[in-house]
C-alpha positions in Angstrom: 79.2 72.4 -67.1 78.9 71.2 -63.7 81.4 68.9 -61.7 81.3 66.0 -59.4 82.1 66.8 -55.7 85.2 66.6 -54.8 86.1 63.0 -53.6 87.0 64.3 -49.9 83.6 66.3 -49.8 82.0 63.5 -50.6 83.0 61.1 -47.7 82.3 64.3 -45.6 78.8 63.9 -46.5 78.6 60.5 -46.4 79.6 60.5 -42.9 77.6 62.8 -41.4 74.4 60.7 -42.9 75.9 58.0 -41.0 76.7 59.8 -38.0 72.9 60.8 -38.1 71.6 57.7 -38.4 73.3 56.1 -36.0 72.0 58.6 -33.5 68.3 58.3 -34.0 69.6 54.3 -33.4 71.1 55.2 -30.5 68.0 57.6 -29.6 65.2 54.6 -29.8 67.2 52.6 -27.8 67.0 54.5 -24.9 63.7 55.3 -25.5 62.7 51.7 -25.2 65.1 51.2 -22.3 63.4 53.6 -20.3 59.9 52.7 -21.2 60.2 49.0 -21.8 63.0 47.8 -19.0 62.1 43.7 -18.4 60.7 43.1 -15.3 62.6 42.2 -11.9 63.0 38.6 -11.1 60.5 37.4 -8.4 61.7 37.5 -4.5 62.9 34.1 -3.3 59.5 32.3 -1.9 59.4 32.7 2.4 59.6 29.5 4.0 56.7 28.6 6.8 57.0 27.6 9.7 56.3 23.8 10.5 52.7 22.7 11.4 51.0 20.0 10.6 47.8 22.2 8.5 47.9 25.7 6.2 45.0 27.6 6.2 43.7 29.8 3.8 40.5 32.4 4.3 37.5 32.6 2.0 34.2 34.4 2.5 30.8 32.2 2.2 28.1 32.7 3.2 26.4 31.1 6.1 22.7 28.9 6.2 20.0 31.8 6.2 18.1 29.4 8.6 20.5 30.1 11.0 19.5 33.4 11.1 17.8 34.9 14.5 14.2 36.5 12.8 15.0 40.4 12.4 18.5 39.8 12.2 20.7 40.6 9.1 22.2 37.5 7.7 25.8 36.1 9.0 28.8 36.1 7.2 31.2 33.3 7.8 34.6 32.7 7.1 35.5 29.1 6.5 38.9 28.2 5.7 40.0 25.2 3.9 43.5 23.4 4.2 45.3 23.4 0.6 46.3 20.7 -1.2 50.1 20.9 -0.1 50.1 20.7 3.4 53.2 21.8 5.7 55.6 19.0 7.1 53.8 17.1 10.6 54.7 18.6 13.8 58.2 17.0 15.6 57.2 14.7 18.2 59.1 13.3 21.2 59.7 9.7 20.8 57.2 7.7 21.6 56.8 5.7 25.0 56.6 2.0 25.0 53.0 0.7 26.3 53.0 0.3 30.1 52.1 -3.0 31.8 48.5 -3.0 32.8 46.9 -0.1 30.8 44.1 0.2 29.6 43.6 -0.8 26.1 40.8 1.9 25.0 41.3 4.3 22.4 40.7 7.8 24.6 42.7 10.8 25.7 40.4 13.6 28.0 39.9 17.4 28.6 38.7 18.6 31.6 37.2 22.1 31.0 35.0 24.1 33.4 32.4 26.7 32.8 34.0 29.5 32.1 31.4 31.9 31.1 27.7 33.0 29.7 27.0 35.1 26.8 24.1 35.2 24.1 27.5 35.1 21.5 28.0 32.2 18.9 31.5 33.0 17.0 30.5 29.9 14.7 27.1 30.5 14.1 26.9 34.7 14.4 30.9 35.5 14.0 31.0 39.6 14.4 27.6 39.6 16.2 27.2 39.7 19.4 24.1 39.4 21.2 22.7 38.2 18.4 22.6 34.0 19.6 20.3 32.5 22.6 22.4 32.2 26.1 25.7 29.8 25.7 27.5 28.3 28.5 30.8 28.3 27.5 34.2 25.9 28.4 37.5 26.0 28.2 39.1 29.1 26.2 38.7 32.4 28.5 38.2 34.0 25.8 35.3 33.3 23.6 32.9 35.8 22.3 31.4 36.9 19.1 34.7 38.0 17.1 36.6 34.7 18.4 39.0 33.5 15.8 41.6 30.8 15.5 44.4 33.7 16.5 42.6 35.2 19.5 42.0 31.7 21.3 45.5 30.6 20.4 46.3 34.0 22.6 44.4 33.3 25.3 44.2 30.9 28.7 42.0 28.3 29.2 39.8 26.4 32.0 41.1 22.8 30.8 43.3 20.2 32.0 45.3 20.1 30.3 46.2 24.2 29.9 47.2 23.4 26.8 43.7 23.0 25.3 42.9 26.5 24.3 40.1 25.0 22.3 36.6 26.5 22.9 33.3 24.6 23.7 29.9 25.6 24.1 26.7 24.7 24.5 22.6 26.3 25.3 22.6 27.6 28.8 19.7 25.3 31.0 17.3 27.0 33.2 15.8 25.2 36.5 12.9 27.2 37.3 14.1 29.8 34.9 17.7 30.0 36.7 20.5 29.4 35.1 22.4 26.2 35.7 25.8 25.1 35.0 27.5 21.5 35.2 29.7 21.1 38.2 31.5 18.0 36.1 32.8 19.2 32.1 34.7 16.2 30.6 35.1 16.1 26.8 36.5 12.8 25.7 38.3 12.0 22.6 37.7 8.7 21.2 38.8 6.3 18.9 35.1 4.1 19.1 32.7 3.8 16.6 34.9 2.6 13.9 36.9 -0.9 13.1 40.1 -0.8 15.1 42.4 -0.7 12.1 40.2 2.8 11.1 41.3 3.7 14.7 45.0 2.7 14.0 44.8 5.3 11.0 42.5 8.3 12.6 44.5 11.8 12.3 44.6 14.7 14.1 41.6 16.9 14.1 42.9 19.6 12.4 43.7 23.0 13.6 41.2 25.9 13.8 38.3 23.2 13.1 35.2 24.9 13.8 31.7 21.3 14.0 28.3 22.4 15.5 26.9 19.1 16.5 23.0 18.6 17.9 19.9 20.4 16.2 19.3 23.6 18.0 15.8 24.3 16.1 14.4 20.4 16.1 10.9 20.8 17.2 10.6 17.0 18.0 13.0 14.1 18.8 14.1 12.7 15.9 17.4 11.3 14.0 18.7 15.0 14.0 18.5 15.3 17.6 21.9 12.9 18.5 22.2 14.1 22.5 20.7 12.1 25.1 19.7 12.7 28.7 20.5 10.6 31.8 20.9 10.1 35.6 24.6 9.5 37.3 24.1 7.3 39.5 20.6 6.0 38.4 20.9 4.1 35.8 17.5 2.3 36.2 16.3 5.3 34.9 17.2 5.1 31.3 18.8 7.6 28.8 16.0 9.6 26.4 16.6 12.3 23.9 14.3 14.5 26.5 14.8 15.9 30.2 14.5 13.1 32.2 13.2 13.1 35.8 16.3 12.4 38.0 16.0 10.7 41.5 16.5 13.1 44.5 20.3 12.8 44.9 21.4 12.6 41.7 22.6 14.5 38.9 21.0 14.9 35.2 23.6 14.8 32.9 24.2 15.0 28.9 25.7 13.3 26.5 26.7 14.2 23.0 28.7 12.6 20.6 30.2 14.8 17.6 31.3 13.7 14.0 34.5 11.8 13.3 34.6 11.7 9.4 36.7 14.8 8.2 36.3 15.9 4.1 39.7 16.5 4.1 39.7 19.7 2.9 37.2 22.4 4.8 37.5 23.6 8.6 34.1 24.7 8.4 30.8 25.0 6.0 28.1 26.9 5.5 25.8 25.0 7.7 28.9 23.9 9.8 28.0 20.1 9.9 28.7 19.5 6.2 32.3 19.3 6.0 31.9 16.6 8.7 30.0 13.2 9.0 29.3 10.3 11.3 30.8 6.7 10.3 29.0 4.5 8.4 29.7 0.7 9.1 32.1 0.8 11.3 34.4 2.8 8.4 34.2 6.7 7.2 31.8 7.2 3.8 34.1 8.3 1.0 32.5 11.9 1.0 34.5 11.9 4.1 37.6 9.8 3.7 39.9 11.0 6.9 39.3 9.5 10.6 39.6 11.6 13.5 39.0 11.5 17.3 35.3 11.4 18.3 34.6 14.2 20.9 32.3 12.9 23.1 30.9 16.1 25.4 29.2 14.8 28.7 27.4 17.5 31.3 26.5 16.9 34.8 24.2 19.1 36.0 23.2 19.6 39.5 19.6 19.0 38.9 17.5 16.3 39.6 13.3 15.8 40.1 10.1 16.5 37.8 11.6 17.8 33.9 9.1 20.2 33.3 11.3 22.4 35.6 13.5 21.9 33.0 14.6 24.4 29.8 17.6 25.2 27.5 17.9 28.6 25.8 17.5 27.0 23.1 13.9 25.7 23.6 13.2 21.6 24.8 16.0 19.5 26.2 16.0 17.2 22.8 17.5 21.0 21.1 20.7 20.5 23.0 23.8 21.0 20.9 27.5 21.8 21.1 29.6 23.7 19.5 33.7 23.1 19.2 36.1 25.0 17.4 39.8 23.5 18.1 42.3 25.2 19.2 45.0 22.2 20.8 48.3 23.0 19.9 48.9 21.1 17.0 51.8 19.0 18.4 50.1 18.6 21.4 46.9 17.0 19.7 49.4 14.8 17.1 51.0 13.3 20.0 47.9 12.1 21.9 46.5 10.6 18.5 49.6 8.9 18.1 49.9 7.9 21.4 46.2 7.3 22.4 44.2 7.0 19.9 46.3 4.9 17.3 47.6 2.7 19.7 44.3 2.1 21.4 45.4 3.1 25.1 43.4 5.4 27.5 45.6 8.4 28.5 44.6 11.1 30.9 44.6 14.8 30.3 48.7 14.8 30.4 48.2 12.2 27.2 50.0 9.4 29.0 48.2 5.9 30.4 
């Protein structure tokens, strides 16, 4: 005949079960600790500094047909501003309007030539060699693998110094020679619209890259938006050709860029798209934000029969310019304010 376990054995046994159990417990729980510890909190987001545009970098592709022949196709880099943008640039207070000024909508760069290179950091970034002969302006600088960052390192030709923007355009050839302007001016304009589009025009933004003119027109036509004339002569007339310039004077170019921003891209593929040219006094709604017109004009000293006459680029109605910005933000706010907005002419120091 058998007997129960004692009662003390019993609660021996029982506690040892429990004991056991309780250890696998405590087993899996530091199993899943180690293997399954919740993730750190995010860092605190870093603040940015305060400009008036952010940038951010995508990779696109540029227009094949601006492709040299035989050359591998470009890659460019257009950036686009983001939705949110960074607080506007502090400004000094503004000046009250001095008796007498001039009540034209314009503030001025004065940029020599600075250099020549067959180098097109809009068209051909990363390539050098690769474009026809520029003349170039301004930023010191410029060359194939120009960005935003290097100009805003560099010095500049301007007056002001404070433009570190770069400009460029085909080299011309007298009898084969190269020729450079002996006068540079690029004006910044509030024309072309209705004056309360010019009491709303913004900034152009920073690190804006425009290619204005048609570099591969093969006649005069509405493509072809430079135009050739005589200082000094103006019985001569302006054409969208050379023009034959009396002894004594000077052939000079004019070329007027886009003033319609998207609102959105510093560049595009074809590096036109992202701008546009108002329509009725008043920017299209493709292209909803107003900016300064730059207005490039050349003086070249040159005169007599065209046909002496060539750009890199081929005919004298293939002139084009290229402009990539590189103002100092509050620098270029306070002229537009001051300038452009108000309809005053300011000189290169942005005052009347």
């Amino acid at each position: 005949m058998t007997h129960a376990p004692a009662p003390s054995r019993m609660r021996r046994r029982v506690l040892i079960a429990v004991l056991s159990v309780a250890g696998v417990a405590a087993s899996a729980v530091t199993a899943n600790a180690m293997f399954f510890s919740p993730p750190k909190p995010p860092p605190a987001a870093i603040s940015t500094s305060t400009t008036t545009t952010t940038t951010t970098t995508s990779q696109q592709t540029a227009d094949p047909t601006t492709a040299a022949p035989g050359t591998p196709g470009t890659t460019n880099a257009p950036t686009t501003a983001p939705a949110t943008t960074k607080p506007a640039a502090q400004l000094p207070p503004q000046e009250p309007i001095p008796p007498g000024a001039v009540r034209v909508a314009e503030f001025v760069a004065e940029c020599p030539f600075t250099h020549r290179l067959p180098d097109d950091p809009i068209v051909f970034p990363k390539l050098p060699g690769v474009s026809h002969m520029h003349s170039f302006f301004g930023n010191v600088s410029t060359n194939a693998h120009s960005d935003v960052e290097s100009l805003g390192k560099a010095t500049s030709t301007c007056n002001p110094k404070k433009d570190l923007s770069s400009y460029w355009v085909p080299t011309l050839l007298v009898d084969g020679q190269p020729v450079e302007p002996t006068g540079t001016t690029f004006y910044y304009l509030g024309e072309g619209v209705r004056d309360d589009v010019t009491k709303r025009i913004q900034p152009l933004p920073y690190g804006l890259r425009i290619v204005a003119g048609n570099a591969k027109a093969t006649a005069p036509d509405n493509t072809t938006n430079s135009r050739w004339s005589c200082l000094h002569a103006g019985h001569v007339g302006a054409s969208k050709d050379f023009v034959n310039c009396p002894a004594g004077t000077m052939i000079e170019s004019y070329l007027d860029f886009p003033q319609c921003w998207n609102g959105k891209d510093l560049d595009s593929a074809d590096h036109k798209s992202h701008m546009a040219y108002p329509v009725a006094g008043d920017c299209p709604a493709t292209h909803p934000v107003p900016v300064p017109k730059l207005r490039q004009v050349l003086r070249y000293p040159a005169s007599g029969d065209p046909a002496r006459f060539k750009l890199s680029s081929g005919p004298g109605f293939t002139m084009h310019g290229d402009f990539f910005n590189a103002w100092p933000e509050a620098e270029m706010a306070q002229r537009v304010r001051d300038c452009i907005n108000r309809i005053v002419k300011c000189g290169p120091d942005g005052r009347p």
